[in-house]
N, C-alpha and C positions, 0 to 999 in steps of 0.2 A: 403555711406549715413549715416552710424552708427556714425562714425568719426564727422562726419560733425552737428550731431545733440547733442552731448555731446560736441562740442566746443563752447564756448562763442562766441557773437558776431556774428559767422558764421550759429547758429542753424535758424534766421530765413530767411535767402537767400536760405537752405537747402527745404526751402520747396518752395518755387520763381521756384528754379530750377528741384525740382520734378512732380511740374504741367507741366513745361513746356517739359520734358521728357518723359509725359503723363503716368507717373509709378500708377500703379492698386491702388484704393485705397486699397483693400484687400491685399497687400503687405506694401503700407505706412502706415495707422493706429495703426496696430500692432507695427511694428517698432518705432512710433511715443511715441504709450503707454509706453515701452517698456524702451525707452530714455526719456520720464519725471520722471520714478519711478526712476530708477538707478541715476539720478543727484540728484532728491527731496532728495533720498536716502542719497547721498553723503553727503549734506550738512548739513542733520539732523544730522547723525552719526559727522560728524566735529566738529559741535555745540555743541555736548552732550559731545567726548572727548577734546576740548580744552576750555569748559567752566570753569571747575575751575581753569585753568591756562592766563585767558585769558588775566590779566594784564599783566605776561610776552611775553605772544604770541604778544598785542598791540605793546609793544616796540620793539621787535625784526621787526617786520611789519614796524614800521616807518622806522626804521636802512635797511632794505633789499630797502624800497622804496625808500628812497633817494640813493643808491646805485642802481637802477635800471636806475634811474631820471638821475645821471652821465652817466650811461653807453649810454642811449637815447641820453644827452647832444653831446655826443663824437662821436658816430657813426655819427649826424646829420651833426657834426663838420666838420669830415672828407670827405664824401660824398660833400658836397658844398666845399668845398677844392679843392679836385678833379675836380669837376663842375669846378669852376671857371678856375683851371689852364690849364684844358683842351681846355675851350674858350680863354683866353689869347694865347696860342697857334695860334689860326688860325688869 
């Protein structure tokens, strides 16, 4: 559940799926509290050290995410690849 609440995207299903698990709240709360300080935490600390760096930090961030964007591009590539040759097959 800790995992689950310090991951993007996934933190708010994490709690979908802990009502439905019928978990105490006297177990989630704390844990909840617990995992908004340590990200709040995270991102302040980030901010504070790559704030006066941040124009370089900007451009390296464009350069990795167009390299992310290929990689996305390519994996998508391949999988429908697959797909398709798979079904040509039958």
């Amino acid at each position: 559940m800790f995992l689950g609440r310090i991951t993007p995207f996934i933190r708010g299903y994490v709690s979908v799926i802990s009502g439905l698990l019928q978990i105490k709240p006297k177990l989630y709360l704390p844990l909840v509290m617990i995992t908004a300080i340590l990200v709040s935490c995270t991102y302040v600390l980030t901010g504070r050290l790559l704030g006066p760096y941040w124009t370089q930090v900007a451009a390296e961030i464009v350069r990795v995410k167009f390299g992310v964007l290929a990689l996305v591009i390519l994996i998508i590539s391949w999988v429908l690849y697959r797909h398709f040759k798979k079904n040509a097959k039958r």
